[in-house]
Residue, then its C-alpha position, 0 to 999 in steps of 0.5 A: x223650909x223657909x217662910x216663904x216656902x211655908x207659905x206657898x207649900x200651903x197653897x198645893x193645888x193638886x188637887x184642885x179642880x181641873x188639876x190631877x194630883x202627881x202621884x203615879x200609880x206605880x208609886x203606891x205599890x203594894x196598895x194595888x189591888x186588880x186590874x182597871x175598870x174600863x170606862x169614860x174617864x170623868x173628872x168629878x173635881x169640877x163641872x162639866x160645861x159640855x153637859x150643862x152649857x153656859x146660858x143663852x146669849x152669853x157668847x153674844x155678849x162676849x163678842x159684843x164686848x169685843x167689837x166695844x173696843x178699847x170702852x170695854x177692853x180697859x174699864x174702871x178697876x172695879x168693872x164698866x160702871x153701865x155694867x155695874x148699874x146693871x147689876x147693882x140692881x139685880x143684885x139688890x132685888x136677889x138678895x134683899x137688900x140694897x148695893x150700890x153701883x157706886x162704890x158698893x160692888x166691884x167685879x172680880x176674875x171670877x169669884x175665886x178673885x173676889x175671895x182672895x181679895x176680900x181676905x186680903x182687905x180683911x186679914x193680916x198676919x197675926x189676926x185670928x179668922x173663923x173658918x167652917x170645917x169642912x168648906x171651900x179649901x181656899x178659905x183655909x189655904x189663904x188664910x194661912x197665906x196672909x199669916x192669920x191663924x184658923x179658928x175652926x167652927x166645925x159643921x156637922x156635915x152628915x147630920x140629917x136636920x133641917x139647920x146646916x149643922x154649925x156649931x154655933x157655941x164654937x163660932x161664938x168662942x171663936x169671936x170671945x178668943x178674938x176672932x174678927x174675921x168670919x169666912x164661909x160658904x153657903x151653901x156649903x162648899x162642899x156638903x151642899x147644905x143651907x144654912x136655915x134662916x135661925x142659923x144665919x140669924x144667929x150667925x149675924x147677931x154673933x158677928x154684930x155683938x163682936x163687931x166681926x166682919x162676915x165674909x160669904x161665899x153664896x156661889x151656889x144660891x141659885x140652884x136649890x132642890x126641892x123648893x129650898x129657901x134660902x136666907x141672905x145674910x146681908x138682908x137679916x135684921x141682925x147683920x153686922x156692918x160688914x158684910x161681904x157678899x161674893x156670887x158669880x154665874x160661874x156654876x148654875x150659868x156655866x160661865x166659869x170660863x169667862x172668870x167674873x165674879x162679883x163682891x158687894x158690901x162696905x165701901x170702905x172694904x170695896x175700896x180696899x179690894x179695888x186698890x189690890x185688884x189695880x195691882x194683881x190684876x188690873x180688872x176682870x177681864x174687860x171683854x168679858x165682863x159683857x156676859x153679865x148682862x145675861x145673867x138673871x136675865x135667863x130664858x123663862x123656866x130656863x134656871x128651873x129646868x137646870x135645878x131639874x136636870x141637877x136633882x135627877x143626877x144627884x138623886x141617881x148617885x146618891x141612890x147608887x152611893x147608899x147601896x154601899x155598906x157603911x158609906x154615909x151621904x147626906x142629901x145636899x140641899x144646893x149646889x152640885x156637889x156630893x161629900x159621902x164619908x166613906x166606910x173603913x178601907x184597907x188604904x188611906x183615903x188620899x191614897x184611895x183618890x189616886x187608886x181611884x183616878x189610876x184604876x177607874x179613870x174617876x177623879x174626886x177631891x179628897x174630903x182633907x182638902x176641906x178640913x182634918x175632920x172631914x178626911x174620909x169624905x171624897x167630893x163629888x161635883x155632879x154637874x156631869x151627864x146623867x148617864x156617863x157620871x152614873x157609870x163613874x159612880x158604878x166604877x167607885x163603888x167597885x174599887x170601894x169593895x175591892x178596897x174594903x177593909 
């Protein structure tokens, strides 16, 4: 392959959500085993918006912002400054520390923009980049893309403790071999741990010693289980000068649909990300930026309700999972996703996801997608209804058996 072609085989998306890997199952041949399972099919890559729909008021907005026009059709690059106010102040009091709607925040088409733009501001080619295994694909695949090479800190994703898990001794050898860059997501996309107050402590002391920039990923920082609590980086004593914080109503809010996210942080990397977003895509979609207005703005006891209804399915699956002889899932502590290891089967893993959505009509993600050390995991987003996502799960466990080694 070229360069070019290197850079862009890197960012394969067949198996990114709502997308189905190609391979056919007549192309794994002698790997078959039985006949289908019949069942609903169910696309566990990403949540369900008809199970959990998106927050009340918010396609009033929407349409609010249409019937703006042209005010709210064509708005500053970074977002509508009325709406950037708005925000700034919601922000500040979610996460504990100032943001300024001025020149400190920028609205993104979804929070999947704002990573790419704050790697773009951050990253060029040759520079070295700390990245968690496992954790979002996207922060491995563009990372690559922009020419920077990995440094992996590795997450003990199945260790059952009251800390995430980060090897903290890596992160710092990461900075010590010139790392400057620090990207991760938490809760961790895609084990659903939190990262404890030490943890973040530590992680922010160990960026500011090696004057590092922190990219964080806090999609999920809303929905937690179980009275979890959460520590924002931005807000630690110890967090270094640059800090980039992405979050977005995509998830808990089942807004995916209207793709806006937002970025927060130095004004000087904000101004970096606002140059590129005038470029790539001009802005978040006008229109659709009005549906912000309606976020932390929920109904009362609407968010405790959704945290509800999350833990019932996830205790559910993972209560069906554990039955399964050597399979191994530790009890996300955010978020809608489930990461179990599973035990030893007579097919690669990757081959397995495929057998799976051919066979049982489930689609996962496969564990590799988020690192080589976590290639026999699979991801589940069980964002679904309770009662057809149990089913699916039945269907996983019996190819399991049938597949066992």
């Amino acid at each position: 392959m070229s360069g070019i072609e290197d850079k862009f085989f890197m960012l394969a998306t067949d198996n990114a959500p709502g997308q189905e890997g190609r391979q056919k199952a007549a192309d794994l041949g002698p790997l078959l085993r039985g006949g289908p399972i019949e069942g609903r099919p169910v696309d566990f890559s990403h949540g369900d918006v008809n199970a959990f729909e998106p927050t009340p008021g918010a396609f009033d907005a929407f349409v609010a912002g249409v019937e703006a026009g042209a005010d709210q059709a064509y708005t500053e690059y970074r977002g509508k400054k009325n709406i950037r106010d708005h925000l700034a102040a919601q922000l500040a009091d979610f996460t504990g520390a100032p943001v300024s709607s001025d020149d400190g925040l920028i609205i993104t088409p979804g929070t999947q923009g704002a990573l790419f733009l704050a790697i773009a501001a951050t990253v060029s080619a040759g520079d070295k980049v700390a990245i968690v295994q496992p954790d979002y694909f996207a922060n491995r695949k563009l990372v690559q893309f922009f020419g920077a090479e990995i440094v992996p800190v590795r997450l003990n994703y199945l260790a059952a403790t009251e800390h995430a898990g980060l090897d903290l001794g890596q992160l710092e050898d990461a900075f010590k071999a010139g790392a400057k860059v620090f990207v991760f997501s938490n809760p961790n996309n895609p084990a659903g741990v939190i990262y404890s107050r030490d943890e973040i402590n530590d992680i922010a002391r160990l960026a500011r010693t090696h004057n590092a920039t922190v990219i964080v990923d806090q999609l999920y920082s809303r929905l937690l289980f179980e009275g979890n609590s959460y520590t924002h980086l931005r807000a630690s004593p110890h967090a270094p000068e640059n800090v980039i914080t992405i979050i977005g109503p995509s998830k808990t809010e089942s807004l995916s649909g209207y793709r806006v996210g937002t970025a927060f942080g130095p004004a000087a990397l904000i101004a970096r990300m606002e140059k590129l977003q005038a470029i790539v895509s001009l802005r978040a979609g006008g229109y659709s930026q009005s549906v912000l207005r309606t976020w932390f703005a929920e109904p009362a006891a609407w968010l405790q309700q959704r945290i509800a209804l999350h833990q019932a399915i996830r205790d559910a699956l993972l209560a069906r999972l554990r039955v399964v002889e050597g399979l191994h899932a530790r009890t996300p502590q955010a978020g809608s996703y489930l990461f179990p290891r599973l035990p030893e089967l007579a097919v690669p893993t990757q081959n397995f996801v495929t057998i799976l959505r051919h066979q049982a009509g489930v689609i996962v993600t496969p564990g590799a997608e988020f690192g080589p050390h976590s290639a026999d995991s699979i991801r589940f987003n069980f964002s679904q209804d309770h009662g057809v996502a149990l089913q699916a799960i039945e269907r996983t466990c019996a190819l399991i058996e049938r597949y066992r080694k």
